[in-house]
N, C-alpha and C positions, 0 to 999 in steps of 0.2 A: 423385186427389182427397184422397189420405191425409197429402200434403205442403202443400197450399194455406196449411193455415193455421201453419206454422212454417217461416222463412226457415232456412237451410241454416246461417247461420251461429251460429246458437244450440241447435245440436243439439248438440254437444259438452260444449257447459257441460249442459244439461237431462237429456242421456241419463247422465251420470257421476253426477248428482245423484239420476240415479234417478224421475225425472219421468217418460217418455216408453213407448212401450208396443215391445216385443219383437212382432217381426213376422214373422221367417222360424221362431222357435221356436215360436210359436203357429199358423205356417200361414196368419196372413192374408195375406200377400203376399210374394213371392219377388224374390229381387235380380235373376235374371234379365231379370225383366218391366220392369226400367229400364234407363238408358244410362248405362253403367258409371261415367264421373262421378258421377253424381246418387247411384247405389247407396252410392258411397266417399265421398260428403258427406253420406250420411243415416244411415254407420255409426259405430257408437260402441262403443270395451271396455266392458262393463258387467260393474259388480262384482258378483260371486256370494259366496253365503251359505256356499261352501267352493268350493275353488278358485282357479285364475286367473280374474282378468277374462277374456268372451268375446267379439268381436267380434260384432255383431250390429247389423241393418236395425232402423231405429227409427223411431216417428211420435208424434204427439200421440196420445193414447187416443182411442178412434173412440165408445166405450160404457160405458155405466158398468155395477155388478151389483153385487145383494145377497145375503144371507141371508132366503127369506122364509119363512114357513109355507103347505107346500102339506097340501091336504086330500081323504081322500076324499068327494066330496059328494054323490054315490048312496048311500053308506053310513048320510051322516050325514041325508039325508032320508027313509030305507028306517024308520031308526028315530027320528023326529022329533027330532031333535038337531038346532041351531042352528050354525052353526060358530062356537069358542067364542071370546071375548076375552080372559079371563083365563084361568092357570095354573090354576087351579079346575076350572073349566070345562070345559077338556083334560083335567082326570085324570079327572072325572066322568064323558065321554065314551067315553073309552077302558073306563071300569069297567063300563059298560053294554053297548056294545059289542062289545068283546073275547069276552064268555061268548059271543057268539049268532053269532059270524062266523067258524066252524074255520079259512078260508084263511088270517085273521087271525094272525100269529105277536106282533107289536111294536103298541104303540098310537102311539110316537113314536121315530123313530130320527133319527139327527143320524152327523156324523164325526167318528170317533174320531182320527184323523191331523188333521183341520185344525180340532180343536173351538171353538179361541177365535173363529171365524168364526162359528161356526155360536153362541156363546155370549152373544153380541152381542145376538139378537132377545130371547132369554131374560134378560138383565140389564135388558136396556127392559122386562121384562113386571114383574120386580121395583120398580119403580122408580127402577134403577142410570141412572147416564149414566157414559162415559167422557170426554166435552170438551161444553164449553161456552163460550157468547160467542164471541171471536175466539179458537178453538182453543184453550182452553185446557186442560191436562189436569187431568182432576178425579178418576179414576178413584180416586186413593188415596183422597182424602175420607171421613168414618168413614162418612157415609150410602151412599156408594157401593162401599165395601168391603161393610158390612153388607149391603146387596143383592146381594151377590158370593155371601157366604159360606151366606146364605139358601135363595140361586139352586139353590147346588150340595147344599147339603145333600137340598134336595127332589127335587133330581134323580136324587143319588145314592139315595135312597128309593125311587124307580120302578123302579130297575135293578130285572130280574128278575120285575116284575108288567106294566109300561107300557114302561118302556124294556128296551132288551136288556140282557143278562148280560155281564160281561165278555168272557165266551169269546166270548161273540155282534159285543159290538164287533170282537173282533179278527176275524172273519169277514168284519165290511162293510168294512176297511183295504184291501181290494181295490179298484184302478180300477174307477169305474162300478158298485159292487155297492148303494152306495145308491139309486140310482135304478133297479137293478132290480127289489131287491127292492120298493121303491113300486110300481114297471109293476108287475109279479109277483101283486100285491091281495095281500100279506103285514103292510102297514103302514098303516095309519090317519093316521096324520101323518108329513110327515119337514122336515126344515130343511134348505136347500137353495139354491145358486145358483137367483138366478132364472131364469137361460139357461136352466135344467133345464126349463124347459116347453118350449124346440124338440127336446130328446133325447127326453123322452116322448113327444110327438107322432111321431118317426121311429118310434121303437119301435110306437108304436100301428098306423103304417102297414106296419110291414114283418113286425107280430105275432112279435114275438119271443118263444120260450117263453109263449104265449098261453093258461095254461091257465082254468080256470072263472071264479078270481077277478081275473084280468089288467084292466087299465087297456081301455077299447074305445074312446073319447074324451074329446076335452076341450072344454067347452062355454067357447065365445070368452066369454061372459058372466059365466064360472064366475069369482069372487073369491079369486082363486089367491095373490095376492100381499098375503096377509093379515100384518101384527104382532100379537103376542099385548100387548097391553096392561093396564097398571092393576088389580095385584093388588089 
């Protein structure tokens, strides 16, 4: 099903361009599983960030994913808090919060290795954009630098009250340490692949380091895939 929609013979051009999504390095699907023709007309050298080009199984992207804000929201209905919209909002959250919940360490964590990901929801909450219209890059623009510069100052402000400490960032650079310390009930907010709701949910099922203040479900209803909006 992963080839229907891309003729064989425009893989070469789309995979070098860097269009097309890596498929045996992500583990969705194995060259084996096809007949060897078909494996050797869906593979393509794809250029790396250092290195040689690697040969590698290629398809259309199957999914898309963002950066969203998850929440915890037994915490935030424990002490009538709203989940918030603006940056405000969150800080006043966390300030409330944080004194009355020991498991609590972080009020917001994010990644420190992949931050301009993760910096993206946060410059929309400023009122930044990076493109607009038909792709256009606006990023430099003085209103969208100033949103930049804003963004990060206030960010940098948290360190150490709301956000982690340095040291602390470098702690979560670990695979998978952001989402555990979320499971864990150590964080109040974190920024996050949205995929991160099927990791939690395993974790919840398989209670991993499950101690008092750990993650116990996720309510299908719950508004997990929140933007912080319109400072």
């Amino acid at each position: 099903m992963l080839f229907r929609s891309l003729d064989a013979p425009w893989v070469q051009r789309y995979g070098v361009a860097g269009w097309l999504y890596e498929l045996e390095a992500t583990r969705v699907f194995a060259r084996e599983e096809l007949a060897p023709p078909v494996a050797e007309a869906f593979s393509v050298m794809v250029p790396k960030a250092v290195g040689k080009p690697v040969k590698e199984l290629v398809a259309v992207p199957t999914y898309i994913k963002g950066n969203v804000l998850f929440y915890r929201r037994d915490l935030l209905q424990k002490h009538q808090v709203k989940p918030p919209r603006t940056w405000d909002e969150l800080a006043a959250a966390c300030r409330l919060i944080l004194p009355r919940e020991r498991q609590l360490k972080y009020g917001l964590i994010f990644h420190s290795t992949n931050f301009m990901n993760d910096f993206y929801p946060i410059l929309w909450g400023y009122g930044g954009e990076v493109v607009e219209g038909e792709s256009r890059l606006v990023l430099g623009e003085k209103k969208n630098l100033e949103a930049c510069l804003a963004a990060l100052r206030d960010l940098r402000g948290m360190q150490g009250s709301i956000a982690p400490r340095g040291e602390d960032l470098k702690r979560l650079e670990t695979p998978g340490s952001l989402r555990r310390t979320f499971y864990r009930g150590e964080a109040l907010f974190m920024i996050n692949w949205n995929t991160r709701i099927t990791d939690l949910r395993e974790m919840i099922h398989k209670r991993e380091e499950a101690g008092a203040g750990a993650l116990r479900d996720l309510d299908r209803d719950d508004p997990l895939r929140r933007r912080i909006v319109g400072v």
